[in-house]
N, C-alpha and C positions, 0 to 999 in steps of 0.2 A: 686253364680250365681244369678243373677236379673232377673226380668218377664221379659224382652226383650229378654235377651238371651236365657234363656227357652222357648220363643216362637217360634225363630229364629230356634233354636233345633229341636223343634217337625215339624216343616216346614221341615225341612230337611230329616225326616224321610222315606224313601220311600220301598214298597216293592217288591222286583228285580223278577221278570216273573217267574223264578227257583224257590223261596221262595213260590208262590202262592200255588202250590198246597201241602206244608207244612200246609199250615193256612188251608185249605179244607180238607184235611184228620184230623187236629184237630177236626176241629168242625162233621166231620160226625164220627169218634171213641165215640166222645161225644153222639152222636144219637142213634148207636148203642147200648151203653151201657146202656141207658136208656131204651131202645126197650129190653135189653136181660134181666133187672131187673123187667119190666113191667108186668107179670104176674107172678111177686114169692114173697115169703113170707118165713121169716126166722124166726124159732121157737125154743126154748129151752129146753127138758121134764125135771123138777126138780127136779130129782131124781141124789143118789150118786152111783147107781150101773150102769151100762150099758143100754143103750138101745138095743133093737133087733129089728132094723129098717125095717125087711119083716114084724115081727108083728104089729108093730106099724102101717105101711100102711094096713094091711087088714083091722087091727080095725077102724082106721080113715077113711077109705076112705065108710064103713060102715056108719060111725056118720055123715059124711060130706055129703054122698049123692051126689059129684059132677055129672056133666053131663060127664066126661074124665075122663081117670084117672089122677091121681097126681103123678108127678118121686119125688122120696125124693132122697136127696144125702145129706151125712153124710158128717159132717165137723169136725167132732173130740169133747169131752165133750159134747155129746147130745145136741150137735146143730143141725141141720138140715136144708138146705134148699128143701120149697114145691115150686115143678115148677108146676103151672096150666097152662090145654092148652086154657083154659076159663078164662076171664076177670071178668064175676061175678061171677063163682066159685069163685074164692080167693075174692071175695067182701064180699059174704056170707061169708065165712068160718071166715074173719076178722072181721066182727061185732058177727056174731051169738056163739061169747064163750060167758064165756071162755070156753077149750077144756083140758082134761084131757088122762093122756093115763098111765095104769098100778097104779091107784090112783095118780097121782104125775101129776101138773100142765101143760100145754106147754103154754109156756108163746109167742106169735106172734106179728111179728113188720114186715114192708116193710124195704128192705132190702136196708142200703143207702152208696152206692158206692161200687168199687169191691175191694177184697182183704183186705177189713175194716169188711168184715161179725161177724167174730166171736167174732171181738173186740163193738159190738152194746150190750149196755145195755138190758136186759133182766128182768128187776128190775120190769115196769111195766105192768097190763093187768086190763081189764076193766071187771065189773063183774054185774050179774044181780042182782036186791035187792027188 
């Protein structure tokens, strides 16, 4: 295929009235999901036995001071996602570790895309010195 014809192609391209509101529910699925990640934070505790995730929220929410509370929701191998109903809660809570819970680290990351949570590297966290 030549740059003409590829041109002629994409000229040709058009999209039919029925298709439109395809392309508009794309892109606002895409809005929302960025709206429903926007105030969370997915975190790791590095430890090899279980977590006990009511305990874990009392003591954190304790050390965190937020102005709400935080929902935690377990995603299986002490993962966790922290939902804040505050935007600088989770702003603070992200710079101001690192954050420990039961001597064993929790390691926090913003969480990038859905359904990819628990496959997010956990490897690194920033540390005071």
């Amino acid at each position: 295929m030549d740059t003409d014809e590829l041109i002629r192609n994409c000229k040709a391209i058009t999209i039919r009235e029925e298709d439109k509101s395809r392309v508009t529910l794309e892109a606002s699925m895409k809005a929302k999901k960025e709206k429903a990640l926007a105030n969370r934070l997915v975190g790791k505790v590095l430890l090899t036995r279980v977590v006990n995730k009511e305990r874990m929220k009392i003591a954190l929410q304790q050390v965190w001071r937020t102005f709400k509370e935080v929902k935690i929701e377990s995603l299986g191998n002490n993962i966790f996602m922290f939902k804040f109903a505050e935007e600088a809660d989770k702003k603070r809570v992200l710079t101001g570790g690192p954050w420990h819970f039961d001597m064993a680290l929790i390691v926090l990351t913003e969480p990038r895309g859905i359904g990819e949570v628990t496959k997010q590297s956990f490897t690194h966290t920033s540390f005071w010195i």
